[in-house]
C-alpha positions in Angstrom: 115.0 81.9 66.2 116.8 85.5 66.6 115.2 88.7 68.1 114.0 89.7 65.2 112.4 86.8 64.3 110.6 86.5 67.7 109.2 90.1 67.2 107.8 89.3 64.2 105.8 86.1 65.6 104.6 88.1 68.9 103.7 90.8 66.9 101.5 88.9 65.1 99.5 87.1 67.8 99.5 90.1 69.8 97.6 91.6 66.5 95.3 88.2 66.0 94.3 88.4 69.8 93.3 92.2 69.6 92.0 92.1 66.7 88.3 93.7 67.2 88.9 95.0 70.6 88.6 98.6 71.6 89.6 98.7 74.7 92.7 100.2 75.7 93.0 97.9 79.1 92.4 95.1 77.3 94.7 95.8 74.2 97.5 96.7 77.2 96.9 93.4 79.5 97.3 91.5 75.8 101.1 92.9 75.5 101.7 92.9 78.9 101.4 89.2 78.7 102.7 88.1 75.0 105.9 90.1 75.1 107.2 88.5 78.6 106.1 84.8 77.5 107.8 85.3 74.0 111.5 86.6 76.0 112.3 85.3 79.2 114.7 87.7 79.9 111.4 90.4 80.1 111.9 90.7 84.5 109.2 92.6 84.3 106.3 94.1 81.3 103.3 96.7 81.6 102.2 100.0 81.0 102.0 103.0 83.4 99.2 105.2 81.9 98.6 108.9 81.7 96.2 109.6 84.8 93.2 111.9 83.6 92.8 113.8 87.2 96.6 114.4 87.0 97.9 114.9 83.3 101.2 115.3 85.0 101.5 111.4 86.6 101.4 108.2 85.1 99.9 105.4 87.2 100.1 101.4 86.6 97.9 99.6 84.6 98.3 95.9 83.3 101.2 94.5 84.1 103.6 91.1 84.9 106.4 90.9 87.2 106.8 92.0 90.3 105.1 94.8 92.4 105.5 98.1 90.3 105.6 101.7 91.6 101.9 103.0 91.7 102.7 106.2 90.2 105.7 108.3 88.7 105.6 111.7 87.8 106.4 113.2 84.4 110.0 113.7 84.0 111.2 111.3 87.6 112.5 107.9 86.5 112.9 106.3 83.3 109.4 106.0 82.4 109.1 109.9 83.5 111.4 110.9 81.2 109.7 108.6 78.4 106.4 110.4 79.2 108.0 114.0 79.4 110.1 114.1 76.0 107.8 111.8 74.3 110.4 109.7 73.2 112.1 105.8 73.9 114.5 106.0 76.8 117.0 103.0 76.5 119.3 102.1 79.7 121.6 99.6 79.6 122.5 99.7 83.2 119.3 102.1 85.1 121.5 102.5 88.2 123.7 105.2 86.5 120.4 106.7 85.1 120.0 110.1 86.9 116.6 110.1 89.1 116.2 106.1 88.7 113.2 105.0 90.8 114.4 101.3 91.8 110.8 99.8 92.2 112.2 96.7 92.5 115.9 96.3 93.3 116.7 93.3 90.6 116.2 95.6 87.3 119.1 96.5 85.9 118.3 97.6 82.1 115.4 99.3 81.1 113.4 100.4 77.5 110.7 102.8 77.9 108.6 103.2 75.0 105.7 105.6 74.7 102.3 105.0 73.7 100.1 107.3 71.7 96.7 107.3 70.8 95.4 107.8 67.2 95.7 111.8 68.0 99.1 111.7 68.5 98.3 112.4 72.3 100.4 110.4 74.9 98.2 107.5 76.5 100.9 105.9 78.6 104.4 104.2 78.4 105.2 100.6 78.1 108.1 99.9 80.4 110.3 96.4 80.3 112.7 95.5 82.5 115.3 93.1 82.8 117.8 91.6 85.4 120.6 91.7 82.6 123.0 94.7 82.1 122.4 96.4 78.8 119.6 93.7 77.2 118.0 95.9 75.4 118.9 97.5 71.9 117.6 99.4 69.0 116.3 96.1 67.5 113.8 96.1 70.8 113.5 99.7 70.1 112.2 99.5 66.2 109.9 96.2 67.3 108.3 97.8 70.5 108.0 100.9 68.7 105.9 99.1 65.9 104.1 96.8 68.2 102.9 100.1 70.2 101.8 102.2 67.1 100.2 99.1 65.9 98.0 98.1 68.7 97.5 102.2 70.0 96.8 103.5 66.5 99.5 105.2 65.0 100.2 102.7 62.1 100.6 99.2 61.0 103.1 96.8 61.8 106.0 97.0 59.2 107.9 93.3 58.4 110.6 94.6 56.8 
């Protein structure tokens, strides 16, 4: 099965399993756990979400991997930047990404992606790791795109 293929068959059990379920912890410990049994190569999946006493930081919520960073300001980091422009960040190798935070050592390419409620308003970023140098590409980008407008609210997920 290619990438592609995969996407398309995560994204739908992801959508079966949530499938009635408000809640945003729930719908995020879901993905956190579908996307990193459907690629092995996921080191490490989950969300850091926009903290409500500090707009400015995001803080980890459901997860799998290793330990993560507890918090990461907007704009620090790969996930910081995510959250500050609003849009995917994509590293193939995060050791030449200015401001890295190396939560854990072993990560060497990164996706960001972030997550917006129905409002349009930034909810949190879904970061994935992996141990390979430059593993993920735009195909990730479309799917995890989808997959987060899906599940968040923005719109459906498009098989094309």
């Amino acid at each position: 099965m290619n990438k592609e293929q995969i996407y398309i068959n995560v994204a739908e059990q992801i959508k079966a399993v949530i499938e009635g379920e408000t809640n945003v912890i729930a719908r995020m410990a879901t993905v956190s756990c579908l996307l990193p049994e459907a690629f092995a190569d996921f080191f490490w999946t989950g969300f850091y979400m926009v903290d409500g006493e500090k707009p400015d930081e995001l803080v980890i919520g459901p997860y799998q991997g290793s330990l993560g960073c507890l918090r990461i300001a907007f704009g620090r980091g790969v996930c910081g930047a995510a959250a500050a422009t609003g849009q995917t960040q994509l590293v193939d190798n995060v050791h030449g990404f200015p401001g890295h935070i190396a939560c854990d050592s072993r990560s060497v390419s990164e996706i960001v992606v972030p997550v917006f409620n129905p409002s349009e308003k930034l909810i949190a970023v879904l970061d994935i790791d992996s141990e390979k140098p430059a593993n993920f590409d735009e195909i990730d980008q479309k799917y995890l795109e989808q997959i987060m407008a899906h599940v968040f609210g923005r719109c459906t997920i498009a098989q094309d």
